[in-house]
N, CA, C and O atoms as a MOPAC input file, in Angstrom:
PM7 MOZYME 1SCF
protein

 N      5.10800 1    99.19200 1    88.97600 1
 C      6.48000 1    98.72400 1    88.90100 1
 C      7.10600 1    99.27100 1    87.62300 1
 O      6.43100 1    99.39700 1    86.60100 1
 N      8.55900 1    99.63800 1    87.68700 1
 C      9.20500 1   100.36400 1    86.84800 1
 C      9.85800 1    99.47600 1    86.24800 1
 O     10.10000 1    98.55300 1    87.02500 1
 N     10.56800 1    99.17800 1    84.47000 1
 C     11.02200 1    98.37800 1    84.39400 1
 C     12.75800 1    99.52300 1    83.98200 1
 O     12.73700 1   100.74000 1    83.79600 1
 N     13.72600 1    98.84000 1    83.95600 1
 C     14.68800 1    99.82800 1    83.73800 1
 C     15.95600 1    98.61000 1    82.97500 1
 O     16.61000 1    97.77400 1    83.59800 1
 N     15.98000 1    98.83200 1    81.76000 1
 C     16.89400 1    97.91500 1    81.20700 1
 C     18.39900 1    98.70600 1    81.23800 1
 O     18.60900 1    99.86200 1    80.87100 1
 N     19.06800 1    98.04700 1    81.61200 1
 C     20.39600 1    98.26500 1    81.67900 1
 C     21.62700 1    97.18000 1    80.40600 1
 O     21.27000 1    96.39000 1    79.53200 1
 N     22.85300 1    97.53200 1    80.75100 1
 C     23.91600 1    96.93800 1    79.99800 1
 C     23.40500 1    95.60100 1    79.23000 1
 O     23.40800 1    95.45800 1    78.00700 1
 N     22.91100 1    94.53100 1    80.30900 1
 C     22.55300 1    93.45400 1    79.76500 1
 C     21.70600 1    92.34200 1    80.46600 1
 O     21.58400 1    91.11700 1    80.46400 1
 N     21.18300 1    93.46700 1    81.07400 1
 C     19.63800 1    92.79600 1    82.06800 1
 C     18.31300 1    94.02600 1    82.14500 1
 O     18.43300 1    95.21400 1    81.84700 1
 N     17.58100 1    93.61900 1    82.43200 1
 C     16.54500 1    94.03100 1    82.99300 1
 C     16.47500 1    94.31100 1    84.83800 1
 O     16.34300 1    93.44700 1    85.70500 1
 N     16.57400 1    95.37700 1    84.96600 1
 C     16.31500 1    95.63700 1    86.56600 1
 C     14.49800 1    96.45400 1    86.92600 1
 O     13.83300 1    97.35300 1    86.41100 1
 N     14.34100 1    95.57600 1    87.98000 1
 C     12.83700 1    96.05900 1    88.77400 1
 C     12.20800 1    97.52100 1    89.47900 1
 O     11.37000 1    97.07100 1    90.26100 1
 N     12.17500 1    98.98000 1    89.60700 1
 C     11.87700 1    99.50200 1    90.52700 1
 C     10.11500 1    99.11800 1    91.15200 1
 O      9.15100 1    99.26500 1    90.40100 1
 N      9.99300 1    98.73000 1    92.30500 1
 C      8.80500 1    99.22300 1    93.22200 1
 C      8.49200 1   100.44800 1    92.98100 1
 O      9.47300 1   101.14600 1    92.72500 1
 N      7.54900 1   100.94500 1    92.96700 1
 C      7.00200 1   102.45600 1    93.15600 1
 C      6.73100 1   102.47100 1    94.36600 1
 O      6.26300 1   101.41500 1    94.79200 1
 N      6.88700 1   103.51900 1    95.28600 1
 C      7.46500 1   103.66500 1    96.64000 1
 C      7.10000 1   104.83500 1    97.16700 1
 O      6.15200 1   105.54800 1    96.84000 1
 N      8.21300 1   105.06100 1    98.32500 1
 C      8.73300 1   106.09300 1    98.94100 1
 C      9.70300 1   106.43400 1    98.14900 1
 O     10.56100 1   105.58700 1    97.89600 1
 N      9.80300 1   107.92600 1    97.50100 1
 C     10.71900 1   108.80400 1    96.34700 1
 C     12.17700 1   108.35700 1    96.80100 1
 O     12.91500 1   108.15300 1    95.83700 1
 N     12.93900 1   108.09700 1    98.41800 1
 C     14.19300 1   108.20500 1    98.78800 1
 C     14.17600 1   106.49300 1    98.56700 1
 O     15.28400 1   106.23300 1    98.09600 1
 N     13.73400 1   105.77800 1    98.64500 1
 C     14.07000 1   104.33300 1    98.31000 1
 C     14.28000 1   104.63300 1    97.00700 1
 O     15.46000 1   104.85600 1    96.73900 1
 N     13.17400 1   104.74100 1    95.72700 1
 C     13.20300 1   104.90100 1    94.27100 1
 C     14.51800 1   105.34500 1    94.29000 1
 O     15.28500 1   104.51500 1    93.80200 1
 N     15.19400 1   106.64200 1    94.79000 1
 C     16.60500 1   107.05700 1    94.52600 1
 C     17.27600 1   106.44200 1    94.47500 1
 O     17.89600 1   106.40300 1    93.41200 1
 N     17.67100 1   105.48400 1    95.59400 1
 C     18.40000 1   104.86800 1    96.03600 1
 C     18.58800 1   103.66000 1    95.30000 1
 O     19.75300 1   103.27800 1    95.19700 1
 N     17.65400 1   102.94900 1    94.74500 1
 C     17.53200 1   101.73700 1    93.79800 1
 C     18.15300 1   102.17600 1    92.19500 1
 O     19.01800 1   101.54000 1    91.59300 1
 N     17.59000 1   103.19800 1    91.79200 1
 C     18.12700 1   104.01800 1    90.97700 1
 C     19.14300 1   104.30000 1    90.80600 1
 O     19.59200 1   104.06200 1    89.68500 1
 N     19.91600 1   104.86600 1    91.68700 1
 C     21.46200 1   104.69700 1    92.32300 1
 C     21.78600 1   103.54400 1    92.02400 1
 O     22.66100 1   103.34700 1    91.18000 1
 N     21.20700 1   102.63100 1    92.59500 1
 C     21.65100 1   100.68300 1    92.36500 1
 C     21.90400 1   100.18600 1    90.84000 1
 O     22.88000 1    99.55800 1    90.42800 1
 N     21.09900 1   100.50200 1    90.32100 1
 C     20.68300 1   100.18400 1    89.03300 1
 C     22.01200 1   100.97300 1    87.99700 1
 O     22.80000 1   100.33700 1    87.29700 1
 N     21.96500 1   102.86500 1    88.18300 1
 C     22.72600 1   102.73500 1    87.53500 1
 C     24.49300 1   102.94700 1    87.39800 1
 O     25.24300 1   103.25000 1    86.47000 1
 N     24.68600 1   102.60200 1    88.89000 1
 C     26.23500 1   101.70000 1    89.43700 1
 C     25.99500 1   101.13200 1    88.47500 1
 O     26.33800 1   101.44400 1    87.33400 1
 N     25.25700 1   100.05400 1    88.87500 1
 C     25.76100 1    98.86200 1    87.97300 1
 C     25.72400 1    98.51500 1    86.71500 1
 O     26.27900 1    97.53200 1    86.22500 1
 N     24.83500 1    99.60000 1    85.96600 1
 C     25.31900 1    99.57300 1    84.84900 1
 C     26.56700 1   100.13500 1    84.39500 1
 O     27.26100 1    99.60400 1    83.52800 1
 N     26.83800 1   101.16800 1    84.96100 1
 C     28.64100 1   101.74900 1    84.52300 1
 C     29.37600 1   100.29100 1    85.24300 1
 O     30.24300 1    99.79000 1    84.52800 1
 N     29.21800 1    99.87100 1    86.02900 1
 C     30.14800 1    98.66300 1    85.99800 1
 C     30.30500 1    97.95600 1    84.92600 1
 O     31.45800 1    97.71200 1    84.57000 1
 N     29.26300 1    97.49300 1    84.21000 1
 C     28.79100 1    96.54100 1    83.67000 1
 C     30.03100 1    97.39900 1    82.25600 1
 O     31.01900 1    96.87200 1    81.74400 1
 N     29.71300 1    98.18900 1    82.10700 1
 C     30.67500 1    99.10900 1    80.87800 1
 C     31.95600 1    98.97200 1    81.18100 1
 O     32.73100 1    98.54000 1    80.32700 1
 N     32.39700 1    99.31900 1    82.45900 1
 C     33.98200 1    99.37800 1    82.79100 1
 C     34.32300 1    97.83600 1    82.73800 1
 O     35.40900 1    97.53900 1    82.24000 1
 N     33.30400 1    96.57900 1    83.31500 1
 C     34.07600 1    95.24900 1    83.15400 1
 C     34.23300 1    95.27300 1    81.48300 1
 O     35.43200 1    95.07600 1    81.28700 1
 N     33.61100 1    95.41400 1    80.30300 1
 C     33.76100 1    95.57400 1    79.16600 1
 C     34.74500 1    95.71100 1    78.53700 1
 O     35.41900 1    94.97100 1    77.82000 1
 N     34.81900 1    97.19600 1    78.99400 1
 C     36.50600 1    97.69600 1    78.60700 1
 C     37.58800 1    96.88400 1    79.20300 1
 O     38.63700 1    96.72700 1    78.57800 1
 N     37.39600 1    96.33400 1    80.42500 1
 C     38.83800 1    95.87600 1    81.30100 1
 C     39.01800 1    94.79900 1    80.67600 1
 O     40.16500 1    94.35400 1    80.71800 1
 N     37.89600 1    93.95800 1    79.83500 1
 C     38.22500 1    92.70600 1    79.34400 1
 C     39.23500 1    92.51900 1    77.61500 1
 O     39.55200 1    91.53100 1    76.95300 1
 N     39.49700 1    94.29400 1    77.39600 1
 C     40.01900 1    94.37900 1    76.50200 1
 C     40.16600 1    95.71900 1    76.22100 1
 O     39.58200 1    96.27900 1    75.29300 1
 N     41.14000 1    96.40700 1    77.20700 1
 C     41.64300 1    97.77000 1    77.27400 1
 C     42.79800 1    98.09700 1    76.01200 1
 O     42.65000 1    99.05300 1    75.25100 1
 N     43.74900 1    97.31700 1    75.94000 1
 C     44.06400 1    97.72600 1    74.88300 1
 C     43.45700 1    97.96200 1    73.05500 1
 O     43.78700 1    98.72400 1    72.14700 1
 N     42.72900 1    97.16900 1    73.15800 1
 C     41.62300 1    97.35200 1    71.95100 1
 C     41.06600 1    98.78500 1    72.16200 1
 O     41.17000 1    99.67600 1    71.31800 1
 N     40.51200 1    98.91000 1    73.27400 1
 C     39.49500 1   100.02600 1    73.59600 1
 C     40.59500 1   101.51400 1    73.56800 1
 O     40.20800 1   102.66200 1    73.35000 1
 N     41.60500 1   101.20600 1    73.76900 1
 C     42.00500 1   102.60800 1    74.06700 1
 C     42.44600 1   103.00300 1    72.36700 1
 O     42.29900 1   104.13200 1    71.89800 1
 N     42.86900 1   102.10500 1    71.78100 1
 C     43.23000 1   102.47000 1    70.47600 1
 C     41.74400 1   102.81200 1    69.99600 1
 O     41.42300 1   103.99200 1    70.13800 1
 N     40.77400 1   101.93300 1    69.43900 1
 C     39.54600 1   102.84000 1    69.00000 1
 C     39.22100 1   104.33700 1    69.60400 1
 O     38.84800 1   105.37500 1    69.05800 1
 N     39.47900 1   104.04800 1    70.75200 1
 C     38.76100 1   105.59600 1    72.01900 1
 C     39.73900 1   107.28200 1    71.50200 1
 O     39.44600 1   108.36300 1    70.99000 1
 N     41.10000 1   106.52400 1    72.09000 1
 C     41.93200 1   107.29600 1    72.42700 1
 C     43.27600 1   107.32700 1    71.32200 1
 O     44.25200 1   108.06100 1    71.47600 1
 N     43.07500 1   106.27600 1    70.08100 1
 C     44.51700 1   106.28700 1    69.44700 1
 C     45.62600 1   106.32400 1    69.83000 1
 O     46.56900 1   106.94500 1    69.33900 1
 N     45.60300 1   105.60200 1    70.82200 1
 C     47.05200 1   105.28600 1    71.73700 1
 C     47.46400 1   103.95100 1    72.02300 1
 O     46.57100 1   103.10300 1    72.02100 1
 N     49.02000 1   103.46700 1    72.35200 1
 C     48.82700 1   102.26900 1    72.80500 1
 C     49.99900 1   102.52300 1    74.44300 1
 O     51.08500 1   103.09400 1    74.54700 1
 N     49.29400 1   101.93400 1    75.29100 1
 C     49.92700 1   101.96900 1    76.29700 1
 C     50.97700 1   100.62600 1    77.40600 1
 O     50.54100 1    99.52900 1    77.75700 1
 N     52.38700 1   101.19900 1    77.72700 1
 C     52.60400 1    99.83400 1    78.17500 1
 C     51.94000 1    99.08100 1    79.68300 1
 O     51.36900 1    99.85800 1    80.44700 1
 N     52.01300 1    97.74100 1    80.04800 1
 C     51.51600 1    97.29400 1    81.12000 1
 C     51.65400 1    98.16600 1    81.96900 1
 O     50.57400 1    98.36000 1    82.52700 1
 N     52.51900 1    98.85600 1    82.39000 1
 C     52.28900 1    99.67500 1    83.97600 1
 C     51.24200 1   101.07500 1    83.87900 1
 O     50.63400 1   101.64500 1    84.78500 1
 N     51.28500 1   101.30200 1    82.75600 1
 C     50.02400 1   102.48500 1    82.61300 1
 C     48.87500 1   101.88700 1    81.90900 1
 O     48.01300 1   102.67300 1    81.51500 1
 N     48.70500 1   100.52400 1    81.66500 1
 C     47.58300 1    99.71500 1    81.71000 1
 C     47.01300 1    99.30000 1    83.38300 1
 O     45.83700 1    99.09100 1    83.68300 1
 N     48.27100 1    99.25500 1    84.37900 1
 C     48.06500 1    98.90200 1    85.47300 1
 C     47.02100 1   100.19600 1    86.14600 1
 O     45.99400 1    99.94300 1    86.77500 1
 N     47.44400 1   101.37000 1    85.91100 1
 C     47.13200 1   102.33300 1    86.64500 1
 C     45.90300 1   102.84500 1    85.79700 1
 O     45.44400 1   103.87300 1    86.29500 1
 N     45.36900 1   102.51500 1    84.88800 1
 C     44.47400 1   103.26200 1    84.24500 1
 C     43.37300 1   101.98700 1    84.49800 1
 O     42.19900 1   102.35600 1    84.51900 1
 N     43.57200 1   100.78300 1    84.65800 1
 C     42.66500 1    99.27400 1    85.43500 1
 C     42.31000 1    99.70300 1    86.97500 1
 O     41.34900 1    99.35700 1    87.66200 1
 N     43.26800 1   100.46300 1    87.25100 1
 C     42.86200 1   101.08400 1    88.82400 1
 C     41.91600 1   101.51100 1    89.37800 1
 O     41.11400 1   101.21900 1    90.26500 1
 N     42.36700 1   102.96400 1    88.05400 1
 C     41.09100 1   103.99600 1    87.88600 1
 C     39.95800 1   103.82400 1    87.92800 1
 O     39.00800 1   104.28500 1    88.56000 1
 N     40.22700 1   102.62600 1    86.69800 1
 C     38.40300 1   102.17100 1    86.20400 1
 C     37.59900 1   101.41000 1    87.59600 1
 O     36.40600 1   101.47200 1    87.89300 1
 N     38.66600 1   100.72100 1    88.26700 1
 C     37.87000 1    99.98700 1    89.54300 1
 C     37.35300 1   100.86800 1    90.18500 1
 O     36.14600 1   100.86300 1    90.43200 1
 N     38.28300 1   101.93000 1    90.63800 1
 C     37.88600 1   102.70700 1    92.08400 1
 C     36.57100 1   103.58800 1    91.45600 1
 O     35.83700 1   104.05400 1    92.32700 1
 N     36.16400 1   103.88800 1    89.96600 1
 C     34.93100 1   104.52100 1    89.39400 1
 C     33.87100 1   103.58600 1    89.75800 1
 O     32.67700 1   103.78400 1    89.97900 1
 N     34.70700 1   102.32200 1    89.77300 1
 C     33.47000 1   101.17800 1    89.16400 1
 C     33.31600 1   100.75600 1    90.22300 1
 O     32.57500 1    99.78800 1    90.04800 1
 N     33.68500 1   100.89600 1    91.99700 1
 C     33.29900 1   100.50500 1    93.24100 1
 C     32.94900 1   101.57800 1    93.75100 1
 O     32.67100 1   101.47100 1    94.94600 1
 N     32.80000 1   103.06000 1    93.11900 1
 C     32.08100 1   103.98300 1    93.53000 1
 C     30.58800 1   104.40100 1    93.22500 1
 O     30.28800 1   104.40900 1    92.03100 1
 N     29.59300 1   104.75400 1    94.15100 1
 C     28.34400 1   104.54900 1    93.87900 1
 C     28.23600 1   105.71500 1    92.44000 1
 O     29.04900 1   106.63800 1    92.48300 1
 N     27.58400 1   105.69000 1    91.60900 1
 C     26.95800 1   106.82900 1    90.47200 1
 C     26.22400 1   108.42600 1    91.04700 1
 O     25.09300 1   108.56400 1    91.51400 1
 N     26.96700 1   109.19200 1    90.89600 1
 C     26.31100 1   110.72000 1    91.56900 1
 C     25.48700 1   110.69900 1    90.67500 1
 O     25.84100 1   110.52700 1    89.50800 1
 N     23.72800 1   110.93400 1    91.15400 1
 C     22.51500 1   111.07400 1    90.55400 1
 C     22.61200 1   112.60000 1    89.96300 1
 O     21.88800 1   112.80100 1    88.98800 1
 N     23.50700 1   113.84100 1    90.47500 1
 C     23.01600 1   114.90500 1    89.96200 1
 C     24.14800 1   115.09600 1    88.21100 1
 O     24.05200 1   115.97200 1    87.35100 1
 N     24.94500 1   114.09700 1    88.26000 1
 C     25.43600 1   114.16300 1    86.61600 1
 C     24.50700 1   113.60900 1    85.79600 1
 O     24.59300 1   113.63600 1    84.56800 1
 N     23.71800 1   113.16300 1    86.34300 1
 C     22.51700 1   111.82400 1    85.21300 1
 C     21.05100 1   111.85600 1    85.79000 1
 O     20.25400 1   110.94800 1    86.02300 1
 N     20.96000 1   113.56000 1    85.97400 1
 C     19.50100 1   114.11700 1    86.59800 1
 C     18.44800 1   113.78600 1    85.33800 1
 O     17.26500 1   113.51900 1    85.55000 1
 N     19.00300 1   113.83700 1    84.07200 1
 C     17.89300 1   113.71800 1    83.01300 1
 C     17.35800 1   112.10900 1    83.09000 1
 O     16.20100 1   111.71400 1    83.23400 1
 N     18.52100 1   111.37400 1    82.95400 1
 C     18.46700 1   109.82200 1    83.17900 1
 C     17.64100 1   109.68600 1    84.40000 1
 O     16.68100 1   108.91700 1    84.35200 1
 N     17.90400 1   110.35600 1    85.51700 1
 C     16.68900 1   109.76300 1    86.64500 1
 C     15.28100 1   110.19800 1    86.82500 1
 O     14.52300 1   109.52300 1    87.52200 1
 N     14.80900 1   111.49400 1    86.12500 1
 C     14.15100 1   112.00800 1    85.64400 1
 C     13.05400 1   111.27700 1    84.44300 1
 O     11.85800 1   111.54200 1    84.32300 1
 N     13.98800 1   110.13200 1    83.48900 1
 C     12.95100 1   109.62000 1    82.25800 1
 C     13.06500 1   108.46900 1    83.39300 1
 O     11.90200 1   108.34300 1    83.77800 1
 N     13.81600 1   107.63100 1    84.07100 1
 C     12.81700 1   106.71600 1    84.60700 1
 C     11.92800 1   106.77500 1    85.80200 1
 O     11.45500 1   105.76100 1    86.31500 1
 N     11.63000 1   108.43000 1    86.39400 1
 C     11.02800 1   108.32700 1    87.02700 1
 C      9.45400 1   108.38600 1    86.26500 1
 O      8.36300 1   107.98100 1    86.66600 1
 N      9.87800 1   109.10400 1    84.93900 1
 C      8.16400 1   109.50900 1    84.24000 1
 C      8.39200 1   108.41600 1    83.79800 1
 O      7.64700 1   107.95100 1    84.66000 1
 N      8.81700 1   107.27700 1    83.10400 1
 C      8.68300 1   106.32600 1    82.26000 1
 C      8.21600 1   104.94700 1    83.11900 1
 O      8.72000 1   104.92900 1    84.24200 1
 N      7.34000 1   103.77100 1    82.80800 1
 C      7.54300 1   103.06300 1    83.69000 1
 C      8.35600 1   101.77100 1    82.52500 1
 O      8.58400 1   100.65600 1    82.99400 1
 N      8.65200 1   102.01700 1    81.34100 1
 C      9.47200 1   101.50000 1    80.96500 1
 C     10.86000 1   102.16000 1    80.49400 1
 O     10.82000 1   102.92500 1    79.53000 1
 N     12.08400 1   101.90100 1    81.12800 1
 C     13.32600 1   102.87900 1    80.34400 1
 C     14.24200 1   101.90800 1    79.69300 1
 O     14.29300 1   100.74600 1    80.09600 1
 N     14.84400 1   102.26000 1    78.87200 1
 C     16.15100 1   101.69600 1    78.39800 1
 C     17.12600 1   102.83200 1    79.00700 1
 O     16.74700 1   104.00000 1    78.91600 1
 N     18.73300 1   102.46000 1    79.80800 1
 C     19.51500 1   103.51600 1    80.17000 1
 C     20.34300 1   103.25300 1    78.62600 1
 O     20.57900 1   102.25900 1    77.93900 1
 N     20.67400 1   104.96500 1    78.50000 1
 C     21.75100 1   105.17800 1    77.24300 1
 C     23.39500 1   104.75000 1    77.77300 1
 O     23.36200 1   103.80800 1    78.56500 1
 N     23.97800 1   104.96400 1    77.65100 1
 C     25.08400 1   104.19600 1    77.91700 1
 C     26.26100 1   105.32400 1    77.60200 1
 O     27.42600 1   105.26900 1    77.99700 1
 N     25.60400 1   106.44900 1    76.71800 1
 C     26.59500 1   107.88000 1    75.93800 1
 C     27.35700 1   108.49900 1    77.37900 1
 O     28.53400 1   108.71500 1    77.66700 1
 N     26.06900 1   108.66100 1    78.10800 1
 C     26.27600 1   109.68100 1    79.52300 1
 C     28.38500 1   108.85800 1    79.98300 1
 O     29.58300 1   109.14000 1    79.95800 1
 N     27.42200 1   107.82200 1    80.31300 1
 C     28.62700 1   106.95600 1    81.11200 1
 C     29.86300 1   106.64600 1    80.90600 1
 O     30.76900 1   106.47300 1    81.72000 1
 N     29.85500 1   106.54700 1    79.08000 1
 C     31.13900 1   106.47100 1    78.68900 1
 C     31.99600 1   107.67000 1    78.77000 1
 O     33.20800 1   107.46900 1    78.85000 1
 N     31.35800 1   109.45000 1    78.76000 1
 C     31.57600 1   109.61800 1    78.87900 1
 C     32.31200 1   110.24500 1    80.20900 1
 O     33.22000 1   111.05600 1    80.02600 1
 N     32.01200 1   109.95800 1    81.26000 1
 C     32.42000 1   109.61700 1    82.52200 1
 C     33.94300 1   108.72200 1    82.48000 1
 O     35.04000 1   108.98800 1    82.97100 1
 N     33.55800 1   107.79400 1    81.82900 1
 C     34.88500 1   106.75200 1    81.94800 1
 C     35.94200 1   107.16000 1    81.07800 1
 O     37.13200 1   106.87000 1    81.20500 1
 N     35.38300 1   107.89700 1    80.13100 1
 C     36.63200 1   108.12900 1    78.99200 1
 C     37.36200 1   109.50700 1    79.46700 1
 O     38.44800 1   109.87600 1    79.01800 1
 N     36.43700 1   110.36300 1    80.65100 1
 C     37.10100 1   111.36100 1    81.42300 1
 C     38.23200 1   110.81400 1    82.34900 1
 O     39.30500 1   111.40200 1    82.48700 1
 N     37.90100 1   109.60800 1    82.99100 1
 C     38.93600 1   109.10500 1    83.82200 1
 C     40.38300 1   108.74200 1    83.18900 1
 O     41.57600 1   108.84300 1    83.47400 1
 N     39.51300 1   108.24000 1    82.11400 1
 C     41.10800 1   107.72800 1    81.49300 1
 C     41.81400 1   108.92200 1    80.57800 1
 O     42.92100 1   108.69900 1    80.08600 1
 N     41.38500 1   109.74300 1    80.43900 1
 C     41.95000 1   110.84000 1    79.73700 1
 C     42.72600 1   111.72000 1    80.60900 1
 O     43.65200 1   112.42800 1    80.21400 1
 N     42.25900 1   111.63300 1    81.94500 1
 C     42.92300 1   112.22000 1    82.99900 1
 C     44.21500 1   112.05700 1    83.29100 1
 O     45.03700 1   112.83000 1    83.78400 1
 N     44.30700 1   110.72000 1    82.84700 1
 C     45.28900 1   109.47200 1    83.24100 1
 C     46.33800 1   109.38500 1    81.98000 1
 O     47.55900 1   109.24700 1    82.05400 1
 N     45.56800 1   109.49700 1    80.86100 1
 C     46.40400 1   109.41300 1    79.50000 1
 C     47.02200 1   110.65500 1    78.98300 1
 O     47.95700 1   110.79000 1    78.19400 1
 N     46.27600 1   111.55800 1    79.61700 1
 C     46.71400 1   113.44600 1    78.95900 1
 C     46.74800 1   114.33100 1    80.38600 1
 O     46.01100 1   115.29300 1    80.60200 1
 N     47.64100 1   113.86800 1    81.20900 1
 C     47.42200 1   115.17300 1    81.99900 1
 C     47.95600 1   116.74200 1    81.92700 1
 O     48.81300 1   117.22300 1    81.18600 1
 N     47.15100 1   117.37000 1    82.95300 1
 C     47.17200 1   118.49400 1    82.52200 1
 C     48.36800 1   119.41300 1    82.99600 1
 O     48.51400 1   119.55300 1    84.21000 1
 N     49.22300 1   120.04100 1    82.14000 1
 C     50.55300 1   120.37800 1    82.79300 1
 C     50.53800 1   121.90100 1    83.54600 1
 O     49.90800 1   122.82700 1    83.03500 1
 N     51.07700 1   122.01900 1    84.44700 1
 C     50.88700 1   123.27200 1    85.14700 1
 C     51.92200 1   124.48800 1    84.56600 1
 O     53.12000 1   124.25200 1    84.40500 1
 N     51.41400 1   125.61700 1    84.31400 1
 C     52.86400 1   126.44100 1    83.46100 1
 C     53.02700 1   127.48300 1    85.25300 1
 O     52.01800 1   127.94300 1    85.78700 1
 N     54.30000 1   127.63400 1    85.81300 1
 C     54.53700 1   128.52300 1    86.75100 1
 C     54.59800 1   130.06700 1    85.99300 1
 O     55.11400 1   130.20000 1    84.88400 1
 N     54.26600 1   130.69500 1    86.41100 1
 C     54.05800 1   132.79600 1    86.14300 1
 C     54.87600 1   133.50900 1    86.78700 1
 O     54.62300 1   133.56000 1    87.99100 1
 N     55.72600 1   134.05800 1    86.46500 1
 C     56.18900 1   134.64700 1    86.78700 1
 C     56.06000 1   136.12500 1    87.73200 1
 O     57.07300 1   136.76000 1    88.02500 1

């Protein structure tokens, strides 16, 4: 049995069949980027000034709370965090880093806070 500490629990893997392990793995670390995005949502304006040195009004607080949901009800693609699934497959104890993920989330909102302007060519 694998132990795999996350945000602010401890989660279980079985040693298995490799496509279950994935898949739990997958489970595990959803929910830890959730566990990060409820964080921030509980105090986005704090967070964006440390992050981003900005302050934003409610309706682009609305749309950037959006963002973070539809990341944070989407499952975690294993091939951005191949190293991460990789140490808990050799490890049977892991701690997940938390660096990977933020930066994931701080891509979303940067998307959102700086977009990118198109120049037409003549």
């Amino acid at each position: 049995m694998k132990s795999v500490r996350i945000a602010s629990t401890v989660k279980h893997i079985e040693e298995g069949d490799e496509r279950v392990t994935l898949f739990r793995i997958q489970e595990i670390l959803s929910e830890h980027r959730t566990m990060l995005i409820t964080g921030i949502l509980t105090d986005m304006p704090t967070y964006l000034q440390f992050k981003f040195y900005t302050k934003v009004d409610k309706e682009m607080q609305e749309l950037l709370r959006d963002k973070l949901m539809e990341l944070s009800n989407s499952k975690v693609n294993l091939d951005k965090y191949l190293d991460i699934v990789h140490e808990i497959e050799k490890n049977s104890n892991y701690r997940v880093p938390s660096q990977e993920f933020f930066r994931e989330i701080d891509g979303v909102l940067d998307a959102v806070l700086n977009p990118t302007q198109l120049m037409l060519v003549k």
